[in-house]
PDB file of N, CA, C, O and CB in Angstrom:
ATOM      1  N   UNK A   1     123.466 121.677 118.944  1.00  0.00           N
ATOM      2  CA  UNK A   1     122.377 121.425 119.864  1.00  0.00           C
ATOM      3  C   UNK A   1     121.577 122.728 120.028  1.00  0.00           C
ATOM      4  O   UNK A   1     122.023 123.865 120.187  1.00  0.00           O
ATOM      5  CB  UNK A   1     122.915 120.903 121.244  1.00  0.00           C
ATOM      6  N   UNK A   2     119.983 122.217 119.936  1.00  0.00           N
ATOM      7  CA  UNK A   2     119.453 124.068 119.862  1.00  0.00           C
ATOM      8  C   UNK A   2     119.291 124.211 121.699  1.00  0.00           C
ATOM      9  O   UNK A   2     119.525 123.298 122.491  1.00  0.00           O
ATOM     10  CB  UNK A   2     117.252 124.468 118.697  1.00  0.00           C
ATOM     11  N   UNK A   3     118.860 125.526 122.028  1.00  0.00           N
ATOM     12  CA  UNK A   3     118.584 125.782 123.587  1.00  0.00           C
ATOM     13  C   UNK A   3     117.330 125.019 123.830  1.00  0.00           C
ATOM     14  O   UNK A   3     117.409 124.696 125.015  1.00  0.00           O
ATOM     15  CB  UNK A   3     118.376 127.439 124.032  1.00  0.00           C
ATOM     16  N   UNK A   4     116.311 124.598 123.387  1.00  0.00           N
ATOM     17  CA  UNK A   4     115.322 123.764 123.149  1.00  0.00           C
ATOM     18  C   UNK A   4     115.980 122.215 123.958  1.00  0.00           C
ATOM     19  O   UNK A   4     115.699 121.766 125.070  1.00  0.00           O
ATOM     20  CB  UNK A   4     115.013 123.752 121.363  1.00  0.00           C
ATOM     21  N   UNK A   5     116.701 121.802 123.159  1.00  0.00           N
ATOM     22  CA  UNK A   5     117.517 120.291 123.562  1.00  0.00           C
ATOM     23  C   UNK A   5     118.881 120.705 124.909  1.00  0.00           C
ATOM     24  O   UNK A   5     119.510 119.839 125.516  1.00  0.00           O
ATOM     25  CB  UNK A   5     118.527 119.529 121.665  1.00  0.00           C
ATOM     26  N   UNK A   6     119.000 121.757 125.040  1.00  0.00           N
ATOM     27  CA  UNK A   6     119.747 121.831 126.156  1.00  0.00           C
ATOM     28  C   UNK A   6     118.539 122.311 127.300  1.00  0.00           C
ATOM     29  O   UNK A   6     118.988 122.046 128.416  1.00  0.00           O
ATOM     30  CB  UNK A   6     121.088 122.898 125.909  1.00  0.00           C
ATOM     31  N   UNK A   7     117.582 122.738 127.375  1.00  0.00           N
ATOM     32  CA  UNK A   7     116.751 122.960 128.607  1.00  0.00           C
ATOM     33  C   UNK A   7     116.387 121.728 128.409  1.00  0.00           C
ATOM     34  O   UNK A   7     116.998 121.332 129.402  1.00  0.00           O
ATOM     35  CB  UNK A   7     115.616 124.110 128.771  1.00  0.00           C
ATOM     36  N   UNK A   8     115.891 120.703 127.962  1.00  0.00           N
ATOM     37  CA  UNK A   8     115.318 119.663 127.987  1.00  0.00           C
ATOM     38  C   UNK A   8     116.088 118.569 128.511  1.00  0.00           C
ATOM     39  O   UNK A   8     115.642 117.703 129.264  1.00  0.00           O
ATOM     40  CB  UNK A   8     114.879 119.477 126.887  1.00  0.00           C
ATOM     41  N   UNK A   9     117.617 118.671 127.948  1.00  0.00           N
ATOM     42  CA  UNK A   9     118.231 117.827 129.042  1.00  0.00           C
ATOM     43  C   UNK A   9     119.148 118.332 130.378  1.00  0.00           C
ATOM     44  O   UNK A   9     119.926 117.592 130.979  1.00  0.00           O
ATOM     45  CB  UNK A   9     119.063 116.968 128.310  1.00  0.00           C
ATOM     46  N   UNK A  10     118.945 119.437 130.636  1.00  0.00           N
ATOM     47  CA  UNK A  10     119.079 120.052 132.016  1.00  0.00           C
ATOM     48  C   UNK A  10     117.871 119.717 132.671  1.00  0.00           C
ATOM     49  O   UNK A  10     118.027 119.248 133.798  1.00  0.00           O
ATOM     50  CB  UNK A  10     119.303 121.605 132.038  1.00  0.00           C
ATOM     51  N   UNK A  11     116.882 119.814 132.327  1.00  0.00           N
ATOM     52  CA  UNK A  11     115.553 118.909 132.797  1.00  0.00           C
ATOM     53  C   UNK A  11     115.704 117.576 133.679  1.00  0.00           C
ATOM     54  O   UNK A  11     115.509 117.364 134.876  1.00  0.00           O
ATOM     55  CB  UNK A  11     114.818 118.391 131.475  1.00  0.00           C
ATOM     56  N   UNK A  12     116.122 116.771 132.631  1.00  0.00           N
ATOM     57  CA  UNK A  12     116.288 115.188 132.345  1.00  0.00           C
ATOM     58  C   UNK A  12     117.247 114.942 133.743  1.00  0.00           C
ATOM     59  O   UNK A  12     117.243 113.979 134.511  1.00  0.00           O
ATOM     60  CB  UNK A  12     117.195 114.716 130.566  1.00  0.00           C
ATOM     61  N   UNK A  13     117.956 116.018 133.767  1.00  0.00           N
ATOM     62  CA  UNK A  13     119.242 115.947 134.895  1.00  0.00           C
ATOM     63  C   UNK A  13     119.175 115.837 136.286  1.00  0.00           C
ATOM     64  O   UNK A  13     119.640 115.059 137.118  1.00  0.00           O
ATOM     65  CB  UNK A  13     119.994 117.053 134.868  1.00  0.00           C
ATOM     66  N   UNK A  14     118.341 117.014 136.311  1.00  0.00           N
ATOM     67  CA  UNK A  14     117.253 117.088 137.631  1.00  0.00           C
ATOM     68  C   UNK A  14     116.980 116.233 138.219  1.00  0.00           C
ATOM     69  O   UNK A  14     117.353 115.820 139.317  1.00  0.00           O
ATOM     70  CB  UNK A  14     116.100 117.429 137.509  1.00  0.00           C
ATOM     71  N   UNK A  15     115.823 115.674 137.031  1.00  0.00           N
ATOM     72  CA  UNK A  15     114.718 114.568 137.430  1.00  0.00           C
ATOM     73  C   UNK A  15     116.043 112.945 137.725  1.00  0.00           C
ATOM     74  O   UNK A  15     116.015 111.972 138.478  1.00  0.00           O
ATOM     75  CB  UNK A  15     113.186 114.318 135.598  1.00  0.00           C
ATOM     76  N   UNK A  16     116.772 113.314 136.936  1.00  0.00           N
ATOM     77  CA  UNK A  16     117.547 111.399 136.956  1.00  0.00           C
ATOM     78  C   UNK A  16     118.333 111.451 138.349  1.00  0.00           C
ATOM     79  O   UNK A  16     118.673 110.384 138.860  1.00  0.00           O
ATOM     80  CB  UNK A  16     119.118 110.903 135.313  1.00  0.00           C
ATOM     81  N   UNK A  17     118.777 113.272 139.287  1.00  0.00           N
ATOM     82  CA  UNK A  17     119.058 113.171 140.355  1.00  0.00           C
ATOM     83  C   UNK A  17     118.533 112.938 141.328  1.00  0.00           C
ATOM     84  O   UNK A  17     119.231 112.766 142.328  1.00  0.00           O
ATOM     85  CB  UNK A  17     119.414 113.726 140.505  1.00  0.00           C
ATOM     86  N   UNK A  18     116.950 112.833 141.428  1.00  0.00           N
ATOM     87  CA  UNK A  18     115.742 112.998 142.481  1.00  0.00           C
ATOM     88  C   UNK A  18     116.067 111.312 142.996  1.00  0.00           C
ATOM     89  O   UNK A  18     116.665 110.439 142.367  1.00  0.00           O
ATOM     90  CB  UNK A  18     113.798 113.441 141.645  1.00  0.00           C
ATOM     91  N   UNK A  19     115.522 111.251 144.172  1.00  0.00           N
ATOM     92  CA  UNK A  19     115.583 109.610 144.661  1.00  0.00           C
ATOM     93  C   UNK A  19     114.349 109.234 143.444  1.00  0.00           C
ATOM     94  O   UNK A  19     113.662 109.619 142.497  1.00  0.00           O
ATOM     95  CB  UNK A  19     115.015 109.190 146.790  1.00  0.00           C
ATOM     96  N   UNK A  20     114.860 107.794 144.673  1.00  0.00           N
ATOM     97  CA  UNK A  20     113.672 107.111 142.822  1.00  0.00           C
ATOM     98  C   UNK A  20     111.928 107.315 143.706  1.00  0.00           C
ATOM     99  O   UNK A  20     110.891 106.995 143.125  1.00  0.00           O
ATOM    100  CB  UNK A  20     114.072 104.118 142.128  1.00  0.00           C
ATOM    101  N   UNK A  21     111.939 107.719 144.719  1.00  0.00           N
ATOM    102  CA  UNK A  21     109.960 107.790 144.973  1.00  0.00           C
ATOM    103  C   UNK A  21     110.154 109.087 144.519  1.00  0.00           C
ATOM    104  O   UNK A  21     109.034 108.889 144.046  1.00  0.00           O
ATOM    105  CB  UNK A  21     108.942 107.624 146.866  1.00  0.00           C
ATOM    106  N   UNK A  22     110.515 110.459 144.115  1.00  0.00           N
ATOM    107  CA  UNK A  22     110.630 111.597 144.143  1.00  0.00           C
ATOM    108  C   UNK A  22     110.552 111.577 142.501  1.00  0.00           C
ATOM    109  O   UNK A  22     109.903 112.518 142.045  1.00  0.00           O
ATOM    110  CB  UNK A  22     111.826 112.144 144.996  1.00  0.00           C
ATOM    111  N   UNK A  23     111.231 110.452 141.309  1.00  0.00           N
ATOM    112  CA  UNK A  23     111.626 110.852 140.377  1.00  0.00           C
ATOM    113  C   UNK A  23     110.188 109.913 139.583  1.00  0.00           C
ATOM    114  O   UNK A  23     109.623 110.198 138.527  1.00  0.00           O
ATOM    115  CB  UNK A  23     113.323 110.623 140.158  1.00  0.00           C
ATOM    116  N   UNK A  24     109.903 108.771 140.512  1.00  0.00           N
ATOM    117  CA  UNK A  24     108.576 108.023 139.868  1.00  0.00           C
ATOM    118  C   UNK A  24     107.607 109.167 140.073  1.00  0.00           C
ATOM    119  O   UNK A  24     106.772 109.364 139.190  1.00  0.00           O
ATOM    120  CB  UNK A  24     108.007 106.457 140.698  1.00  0.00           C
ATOM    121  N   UNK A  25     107.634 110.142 141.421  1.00  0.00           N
ATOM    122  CA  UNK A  25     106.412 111.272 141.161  1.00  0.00           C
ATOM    123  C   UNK A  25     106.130 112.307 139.931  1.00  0.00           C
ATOM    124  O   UNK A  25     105.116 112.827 139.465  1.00  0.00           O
ATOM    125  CB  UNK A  25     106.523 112.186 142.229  1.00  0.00           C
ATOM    126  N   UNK A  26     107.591 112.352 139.622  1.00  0.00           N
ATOM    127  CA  UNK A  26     107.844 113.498 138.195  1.00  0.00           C
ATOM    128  C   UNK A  26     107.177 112.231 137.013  1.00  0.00           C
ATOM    129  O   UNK A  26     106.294 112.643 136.261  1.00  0.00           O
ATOM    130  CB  UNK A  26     110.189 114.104 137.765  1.00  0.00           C
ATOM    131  N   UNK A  27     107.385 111.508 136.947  1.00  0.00           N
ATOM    132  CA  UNK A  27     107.221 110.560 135.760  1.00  0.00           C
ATOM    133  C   UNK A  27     105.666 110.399 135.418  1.00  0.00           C
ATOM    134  O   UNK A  27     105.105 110.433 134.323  1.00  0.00           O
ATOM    135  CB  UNK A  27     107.891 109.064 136.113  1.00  0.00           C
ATOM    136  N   UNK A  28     104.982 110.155 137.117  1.00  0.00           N
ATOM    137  CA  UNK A  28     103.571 110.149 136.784  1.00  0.00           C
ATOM    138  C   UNK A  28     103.052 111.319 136.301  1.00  0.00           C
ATOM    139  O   UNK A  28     102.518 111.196 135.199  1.00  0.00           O
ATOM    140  CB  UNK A  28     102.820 109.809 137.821  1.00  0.00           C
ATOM    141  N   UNK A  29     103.041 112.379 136.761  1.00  0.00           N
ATOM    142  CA  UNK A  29     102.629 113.782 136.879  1.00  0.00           C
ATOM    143  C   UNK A  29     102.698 113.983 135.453  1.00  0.00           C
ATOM    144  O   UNK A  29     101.699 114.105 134.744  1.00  0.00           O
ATOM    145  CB  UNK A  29     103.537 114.808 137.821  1.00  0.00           C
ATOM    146  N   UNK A  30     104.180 114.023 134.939  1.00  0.00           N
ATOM    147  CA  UNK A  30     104.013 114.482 133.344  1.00  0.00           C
ATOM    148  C   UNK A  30     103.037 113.269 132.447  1.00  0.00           C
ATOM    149  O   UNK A  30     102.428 113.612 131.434  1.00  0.00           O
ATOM    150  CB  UNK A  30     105.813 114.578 132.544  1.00  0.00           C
ATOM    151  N   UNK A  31     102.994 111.951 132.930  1.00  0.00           N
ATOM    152  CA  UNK A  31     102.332 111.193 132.170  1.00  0.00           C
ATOM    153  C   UNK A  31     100.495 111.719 131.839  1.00  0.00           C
ATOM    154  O   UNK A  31      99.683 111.656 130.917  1.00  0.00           O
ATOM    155  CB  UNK A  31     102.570 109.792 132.932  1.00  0.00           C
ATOM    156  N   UNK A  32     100.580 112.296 133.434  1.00  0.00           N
ATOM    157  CA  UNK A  32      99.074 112.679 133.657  1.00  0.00           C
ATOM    158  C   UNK A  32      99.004 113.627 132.311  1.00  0.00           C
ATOM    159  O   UNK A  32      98.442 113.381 131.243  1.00  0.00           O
ATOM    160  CB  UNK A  32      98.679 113.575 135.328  1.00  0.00           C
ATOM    161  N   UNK A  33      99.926 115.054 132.793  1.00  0.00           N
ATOM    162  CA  UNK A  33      99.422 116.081 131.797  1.00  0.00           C
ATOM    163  C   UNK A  33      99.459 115.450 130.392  1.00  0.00           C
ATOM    164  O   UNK A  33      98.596 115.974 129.688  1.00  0.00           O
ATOM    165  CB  UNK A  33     100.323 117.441 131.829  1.00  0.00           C
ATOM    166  N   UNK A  34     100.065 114.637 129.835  1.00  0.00           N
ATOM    167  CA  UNK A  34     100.088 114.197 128.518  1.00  0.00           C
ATOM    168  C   UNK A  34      98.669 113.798 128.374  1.00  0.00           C
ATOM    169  O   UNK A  34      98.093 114.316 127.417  1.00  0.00           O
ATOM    170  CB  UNK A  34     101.137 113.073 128.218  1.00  0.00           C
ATOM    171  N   UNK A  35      97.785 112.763 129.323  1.00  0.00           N
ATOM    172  CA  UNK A  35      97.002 113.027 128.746  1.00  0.00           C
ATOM    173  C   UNK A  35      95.663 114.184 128.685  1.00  0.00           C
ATOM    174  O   UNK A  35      94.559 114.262 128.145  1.00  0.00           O
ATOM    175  CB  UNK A  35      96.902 112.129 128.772  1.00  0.00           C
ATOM    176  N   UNK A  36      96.282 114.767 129.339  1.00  0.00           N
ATOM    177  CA  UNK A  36      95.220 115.744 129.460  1.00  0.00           C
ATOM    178  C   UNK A  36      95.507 116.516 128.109  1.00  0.00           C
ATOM    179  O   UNK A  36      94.572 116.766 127.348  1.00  0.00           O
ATOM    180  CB  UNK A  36      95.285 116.698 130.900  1.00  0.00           C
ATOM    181  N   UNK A  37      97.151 116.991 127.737  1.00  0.00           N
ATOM    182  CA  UNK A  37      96.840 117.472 126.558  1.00  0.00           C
ATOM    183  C   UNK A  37      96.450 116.807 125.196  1.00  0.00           C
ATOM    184  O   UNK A  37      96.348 117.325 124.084  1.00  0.00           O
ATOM    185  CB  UNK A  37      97.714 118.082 126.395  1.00  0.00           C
ATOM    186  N   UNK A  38      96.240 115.364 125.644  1.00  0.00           N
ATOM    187  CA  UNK A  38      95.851 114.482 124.171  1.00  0.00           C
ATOM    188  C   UNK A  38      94.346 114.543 123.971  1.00  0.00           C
ATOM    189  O   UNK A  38      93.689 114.549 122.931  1.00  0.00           O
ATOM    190  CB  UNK A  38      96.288 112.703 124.230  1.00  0.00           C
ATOM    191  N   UNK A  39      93.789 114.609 125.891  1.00  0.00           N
ATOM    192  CA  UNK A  39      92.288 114.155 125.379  1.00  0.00           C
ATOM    193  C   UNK A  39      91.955 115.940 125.188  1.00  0.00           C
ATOM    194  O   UNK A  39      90.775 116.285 125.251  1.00  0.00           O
ATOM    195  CB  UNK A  39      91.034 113.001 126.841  1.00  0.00           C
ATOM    196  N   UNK A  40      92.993 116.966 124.967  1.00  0.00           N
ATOM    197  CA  UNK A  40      92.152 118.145 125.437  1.00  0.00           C
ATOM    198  C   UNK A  40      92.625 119.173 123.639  1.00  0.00           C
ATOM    199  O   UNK A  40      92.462 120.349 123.313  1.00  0.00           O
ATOM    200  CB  UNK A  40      92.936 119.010 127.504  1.00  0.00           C
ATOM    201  N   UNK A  41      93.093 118.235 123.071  1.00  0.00           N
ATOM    202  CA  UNK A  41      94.286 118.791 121.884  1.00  0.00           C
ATOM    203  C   UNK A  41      94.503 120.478 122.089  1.00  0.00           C
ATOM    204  O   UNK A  41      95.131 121.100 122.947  1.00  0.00           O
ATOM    205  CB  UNK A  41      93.614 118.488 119.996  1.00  0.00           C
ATOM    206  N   UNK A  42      93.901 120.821 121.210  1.00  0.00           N
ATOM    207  CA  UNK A  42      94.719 122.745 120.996  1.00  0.00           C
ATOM    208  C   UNK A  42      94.467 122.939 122.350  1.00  0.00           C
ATOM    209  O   UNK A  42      95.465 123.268 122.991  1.00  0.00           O
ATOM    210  CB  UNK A  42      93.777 124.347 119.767  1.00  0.00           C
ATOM    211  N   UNK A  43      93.665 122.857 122.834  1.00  0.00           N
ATOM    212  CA  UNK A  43      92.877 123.668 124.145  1.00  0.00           C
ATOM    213  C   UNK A  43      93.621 123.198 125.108  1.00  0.00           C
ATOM    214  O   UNK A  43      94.004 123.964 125.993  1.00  0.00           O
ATOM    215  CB  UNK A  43      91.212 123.372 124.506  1.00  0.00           C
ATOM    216  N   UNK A  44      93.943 121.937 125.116  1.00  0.00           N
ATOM    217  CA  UNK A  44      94.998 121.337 126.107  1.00  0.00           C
ATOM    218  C   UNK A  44      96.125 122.149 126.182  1.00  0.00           C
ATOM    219  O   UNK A  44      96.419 122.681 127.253  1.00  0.00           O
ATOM    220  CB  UNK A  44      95.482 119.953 125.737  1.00  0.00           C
ATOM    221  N   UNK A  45      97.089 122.383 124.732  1.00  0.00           N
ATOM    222  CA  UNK A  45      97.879 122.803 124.732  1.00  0.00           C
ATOM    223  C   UNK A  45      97.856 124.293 125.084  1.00  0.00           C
ATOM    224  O   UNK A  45      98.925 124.717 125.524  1.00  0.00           O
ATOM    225  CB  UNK A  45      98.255 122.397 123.849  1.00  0.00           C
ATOM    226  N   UNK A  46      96.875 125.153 124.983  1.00  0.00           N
ATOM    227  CA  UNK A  46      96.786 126.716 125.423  1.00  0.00           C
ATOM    228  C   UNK A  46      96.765 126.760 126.619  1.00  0.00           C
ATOM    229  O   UNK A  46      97.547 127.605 127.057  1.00  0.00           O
ATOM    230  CB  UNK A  46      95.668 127.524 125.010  1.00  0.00           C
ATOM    231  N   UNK A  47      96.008 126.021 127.644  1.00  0.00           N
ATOM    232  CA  UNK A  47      95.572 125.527 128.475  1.00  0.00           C
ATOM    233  C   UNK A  47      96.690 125.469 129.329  1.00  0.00           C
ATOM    234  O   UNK A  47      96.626 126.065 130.404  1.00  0.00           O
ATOM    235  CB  UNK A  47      94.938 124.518 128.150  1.00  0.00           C
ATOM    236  N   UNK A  48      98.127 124.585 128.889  1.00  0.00           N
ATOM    237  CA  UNK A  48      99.545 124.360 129.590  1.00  0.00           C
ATOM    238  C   UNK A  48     100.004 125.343 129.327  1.00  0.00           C
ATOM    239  O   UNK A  48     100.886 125.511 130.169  1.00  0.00           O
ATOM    240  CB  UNK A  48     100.469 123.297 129.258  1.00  0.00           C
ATOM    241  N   UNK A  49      99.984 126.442 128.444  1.00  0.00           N
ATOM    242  CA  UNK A  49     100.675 127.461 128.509  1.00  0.00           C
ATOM    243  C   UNK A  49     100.282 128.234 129.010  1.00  0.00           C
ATOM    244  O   UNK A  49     101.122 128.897 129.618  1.00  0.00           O
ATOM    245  CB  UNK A  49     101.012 127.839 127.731  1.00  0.00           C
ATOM    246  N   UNK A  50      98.705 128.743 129.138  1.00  0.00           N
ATOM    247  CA  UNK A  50      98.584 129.545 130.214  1.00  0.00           C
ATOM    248  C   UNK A  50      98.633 129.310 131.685  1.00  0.00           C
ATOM    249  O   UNK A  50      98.484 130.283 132.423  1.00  0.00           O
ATOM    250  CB  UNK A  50      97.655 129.994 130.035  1.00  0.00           C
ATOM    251  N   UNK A  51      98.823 128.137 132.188  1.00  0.00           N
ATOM    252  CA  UNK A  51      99.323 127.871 133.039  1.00  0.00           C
ATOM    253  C   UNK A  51     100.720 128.089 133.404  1.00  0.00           C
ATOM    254  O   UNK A  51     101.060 128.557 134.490  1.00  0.00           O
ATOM    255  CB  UNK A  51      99.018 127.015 133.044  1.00  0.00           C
ATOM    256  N   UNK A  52     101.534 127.736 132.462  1.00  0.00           N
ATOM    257  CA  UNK A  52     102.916 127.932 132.826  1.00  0.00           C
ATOM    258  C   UNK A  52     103.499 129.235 132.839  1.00  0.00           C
ATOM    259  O   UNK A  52     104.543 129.536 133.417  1.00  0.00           O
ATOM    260  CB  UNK A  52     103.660 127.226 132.045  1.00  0.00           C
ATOM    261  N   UNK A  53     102.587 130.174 132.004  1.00  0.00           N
ATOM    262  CA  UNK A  53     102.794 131.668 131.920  1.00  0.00           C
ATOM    263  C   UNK A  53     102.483 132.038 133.186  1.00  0.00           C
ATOM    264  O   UNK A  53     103.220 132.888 133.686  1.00  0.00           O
ATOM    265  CB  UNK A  53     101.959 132.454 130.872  1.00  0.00           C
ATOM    266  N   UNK A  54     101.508 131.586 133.889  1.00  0.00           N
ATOM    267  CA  UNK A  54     101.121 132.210 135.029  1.00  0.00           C
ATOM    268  C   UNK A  54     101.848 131.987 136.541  1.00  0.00           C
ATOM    269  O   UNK A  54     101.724 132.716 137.526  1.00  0.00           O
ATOM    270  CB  UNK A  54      99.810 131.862 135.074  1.00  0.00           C
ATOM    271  N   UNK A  55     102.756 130.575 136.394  1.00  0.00           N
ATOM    272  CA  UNK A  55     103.360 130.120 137.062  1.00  0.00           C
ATOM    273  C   UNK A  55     104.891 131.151 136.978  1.00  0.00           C
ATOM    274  O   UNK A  55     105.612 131.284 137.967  1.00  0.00           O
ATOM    275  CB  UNK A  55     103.254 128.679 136.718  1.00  0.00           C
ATOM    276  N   UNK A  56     105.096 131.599 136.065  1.00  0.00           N
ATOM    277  CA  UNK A  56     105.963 132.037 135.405  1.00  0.00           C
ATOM    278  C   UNK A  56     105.926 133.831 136.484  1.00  0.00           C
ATOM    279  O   UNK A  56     106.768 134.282 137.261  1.00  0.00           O
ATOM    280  CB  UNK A  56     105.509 131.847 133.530  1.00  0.00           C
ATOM    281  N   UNK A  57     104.812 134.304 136.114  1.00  0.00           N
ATOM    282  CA  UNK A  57     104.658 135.464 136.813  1.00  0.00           C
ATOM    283  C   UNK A  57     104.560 135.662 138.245  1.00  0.00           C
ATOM    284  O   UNK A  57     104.744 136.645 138.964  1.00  0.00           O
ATOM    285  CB  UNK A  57     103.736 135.927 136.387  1.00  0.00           C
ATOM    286  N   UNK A  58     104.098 134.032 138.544  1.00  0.00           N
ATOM    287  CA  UNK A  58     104.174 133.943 139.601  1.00  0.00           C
ATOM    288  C   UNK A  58     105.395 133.836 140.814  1.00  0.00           C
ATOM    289  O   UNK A  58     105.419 133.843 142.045  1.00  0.00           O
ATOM    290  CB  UNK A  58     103.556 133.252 139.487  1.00  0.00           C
ATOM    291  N   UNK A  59     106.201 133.753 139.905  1.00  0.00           N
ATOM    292  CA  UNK A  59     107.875 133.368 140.333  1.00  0.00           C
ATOM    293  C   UNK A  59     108.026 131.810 140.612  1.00  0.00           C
ATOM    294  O   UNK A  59     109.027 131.417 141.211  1.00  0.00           O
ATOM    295  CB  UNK A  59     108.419 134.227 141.912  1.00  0.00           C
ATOM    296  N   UNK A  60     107.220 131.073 140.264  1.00  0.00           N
ATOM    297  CA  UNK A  60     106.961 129.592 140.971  1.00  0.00           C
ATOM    298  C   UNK A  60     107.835 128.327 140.267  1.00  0.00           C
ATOM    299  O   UNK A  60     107.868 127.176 140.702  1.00  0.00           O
ATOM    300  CB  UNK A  60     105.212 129.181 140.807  1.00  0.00           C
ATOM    301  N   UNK A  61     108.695 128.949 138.796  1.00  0.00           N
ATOM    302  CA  UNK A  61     108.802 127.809 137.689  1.00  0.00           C
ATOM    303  C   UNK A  61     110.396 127.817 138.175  1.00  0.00           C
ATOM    304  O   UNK A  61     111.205 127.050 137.652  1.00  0.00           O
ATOM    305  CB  UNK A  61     108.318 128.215 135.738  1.00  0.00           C
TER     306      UNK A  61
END
């Protein structure tokens, strides 16, 4: 298993512990950003990373 597929289902873990109005909020939210990075392609995707970098510095992630 790479660390890739183990943060991803330490993720999964989280979210499947949240009540279910708490875990339908995670579900929409990522649905949203998906499409933002579909209708936004590369730029979308730079776009989530500089976000998450910044979240990152921010101490927030």
């Amino acid at each position: 298993m790479t660390n890739d597929q183990v943060t991803l289902y330490a993720i999964q873990g989280v979210i499947r512990d949240l009540p279910e109005f708490q875990r339908q909020g995670v579900y929409l939210a990522a649905a949203k950003l998906r499409e933002v990075l579909q209708a936004h392609n590369d730029h979308g995707l730079l776009a989530f990373a500089l976000v998450g970098a910044e979240l990152q510095v921010e101490g927030k992630s």
